[in-house]
C-alpha positions in Angstrom: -52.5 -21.0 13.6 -51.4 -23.3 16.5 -52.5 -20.4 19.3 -56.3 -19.9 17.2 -56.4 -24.0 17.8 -55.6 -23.8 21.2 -57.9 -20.7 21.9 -60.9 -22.2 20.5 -63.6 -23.2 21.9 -64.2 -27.0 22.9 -68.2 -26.6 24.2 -70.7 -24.8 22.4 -73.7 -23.7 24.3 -77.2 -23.0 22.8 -80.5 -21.4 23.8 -83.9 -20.6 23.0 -82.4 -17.3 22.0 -79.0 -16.3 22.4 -79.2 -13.1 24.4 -81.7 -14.6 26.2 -84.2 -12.2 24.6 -87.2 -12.3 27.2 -89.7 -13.5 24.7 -91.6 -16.8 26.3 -94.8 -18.5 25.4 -96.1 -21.8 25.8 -97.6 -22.0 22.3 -94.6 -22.2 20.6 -94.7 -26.0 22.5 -98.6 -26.2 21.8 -98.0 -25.4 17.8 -95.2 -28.2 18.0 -97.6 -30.6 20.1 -100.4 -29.7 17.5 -98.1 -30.8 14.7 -97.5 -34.0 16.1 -101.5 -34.7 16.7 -102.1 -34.0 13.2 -98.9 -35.8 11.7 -100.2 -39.2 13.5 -104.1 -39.0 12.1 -102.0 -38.3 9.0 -99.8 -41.2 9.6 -103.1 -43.6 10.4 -104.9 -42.0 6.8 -101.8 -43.1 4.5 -101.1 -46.6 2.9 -97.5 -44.9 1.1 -94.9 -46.5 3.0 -92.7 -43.3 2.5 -94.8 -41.0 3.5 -95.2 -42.8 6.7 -91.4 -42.6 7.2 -91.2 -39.3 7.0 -94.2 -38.5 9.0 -93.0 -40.3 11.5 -89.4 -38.7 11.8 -90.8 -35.3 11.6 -93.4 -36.1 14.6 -90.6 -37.0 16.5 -88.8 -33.4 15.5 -91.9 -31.6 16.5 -91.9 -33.6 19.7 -88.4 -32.7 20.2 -89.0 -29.0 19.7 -92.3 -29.2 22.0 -90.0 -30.1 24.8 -87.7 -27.8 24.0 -89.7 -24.8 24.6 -91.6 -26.2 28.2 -88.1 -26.7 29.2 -86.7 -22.8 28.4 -90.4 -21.8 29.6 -89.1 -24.2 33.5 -85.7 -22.9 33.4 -85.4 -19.2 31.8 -89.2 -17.9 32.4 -90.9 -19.8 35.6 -88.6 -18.0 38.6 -88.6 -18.8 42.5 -91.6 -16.6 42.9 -93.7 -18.3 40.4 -93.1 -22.0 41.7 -93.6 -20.6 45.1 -97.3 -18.7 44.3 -97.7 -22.1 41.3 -96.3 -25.0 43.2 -97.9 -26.7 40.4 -95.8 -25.8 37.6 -92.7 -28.1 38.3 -94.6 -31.0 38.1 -96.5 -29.9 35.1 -93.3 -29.2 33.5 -91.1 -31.9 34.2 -94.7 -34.3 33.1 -95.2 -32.9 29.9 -91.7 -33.3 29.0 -91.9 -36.8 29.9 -94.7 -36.6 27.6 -92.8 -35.5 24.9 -91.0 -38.2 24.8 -93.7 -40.7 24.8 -95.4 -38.8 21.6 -92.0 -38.7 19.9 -92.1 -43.0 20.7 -95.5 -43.4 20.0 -98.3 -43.1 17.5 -101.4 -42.5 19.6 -104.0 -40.1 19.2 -104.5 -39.9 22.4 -101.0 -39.1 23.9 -100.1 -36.2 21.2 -104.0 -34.9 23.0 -102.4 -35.3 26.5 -99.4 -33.7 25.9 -101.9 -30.9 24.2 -103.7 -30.8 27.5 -100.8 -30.4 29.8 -99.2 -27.8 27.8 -102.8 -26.1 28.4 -102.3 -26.3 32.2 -98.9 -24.6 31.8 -100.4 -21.6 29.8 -102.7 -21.2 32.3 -100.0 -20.9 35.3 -97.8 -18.8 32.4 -100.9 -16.5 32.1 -101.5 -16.2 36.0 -98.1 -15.6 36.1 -97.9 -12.7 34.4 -96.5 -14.1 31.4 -98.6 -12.4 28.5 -98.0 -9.2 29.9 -94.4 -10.1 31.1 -93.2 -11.1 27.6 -94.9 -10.8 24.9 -94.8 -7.4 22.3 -98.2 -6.1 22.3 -100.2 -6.7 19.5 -100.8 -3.9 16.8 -103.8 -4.5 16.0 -105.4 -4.7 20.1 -102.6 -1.6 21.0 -105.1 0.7 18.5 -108.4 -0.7 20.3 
């Protein structure tokens, strides 16, 4: 009993995915970022006090999330190569995350549709970058086309 305490863990780590699996794509953040542009013209349409509570904390979960996946996309998929040919891409990353944050403080329109823009500009380096082809299962449906 005393040795199982003592040979426990103290630090958990997580990750996108635990293996890591390979699987990245931008619009898991863009579905999250969509969530939170919808939840605030939600927010704005409602007079019930409670809904607006809840709307609120779940925009800032989807925010959360959002920033989440652009950081695994920055630190598991974008590699030294990428930022080298994409110079770009750190800054796009490290802004969008920042705009995370200000969606998950804010109830503008018009920051959850600049957050929604710059995770467009990272899909667009991610695509370039090989990323559809790099990490994603090909779709049934186009493998039979």
């Amino acid at each position: 009993m005393f040795l199982t305490r003592l040979l426990k863990p103290t630090i958990t780590a997580s990750a996108h995915c635990d293996l890591p699996c390979g699987v990245y794509d931008p619009e898991q953040a863009r579905i999250e970022a969509e969530s939170c542009y919808k939840i605030i013209e939600k927010y704005k349409a409602s007079n019930d006090e409670q809904f607006k509570t809840r709307a609120i904390l779940i925009k800032e979960e989807r925010a959360e999330l959002a920033k989440h996946h652009i950081d695994v996309l920055w630190s598991d998929y974008f590699k030294p190569e990428h930022v080298q040919k994409y110079p770009e891409i750190t800054e796009l990353c490290w802004k969008a995350a920042k705009q995370c944050s200000k969606v998950k403080s804010s109830l503008e329109l018009s920051d959850a549709k600049t957050l929604l823009e710059m995770i467009d500009k990272i899909a667009e380096v991610w695509t370039k970058a090989g990323g559809p082809q790099a990490t994603r299962v090909q779709n049934g449906v186009a493998a039979r086309a």
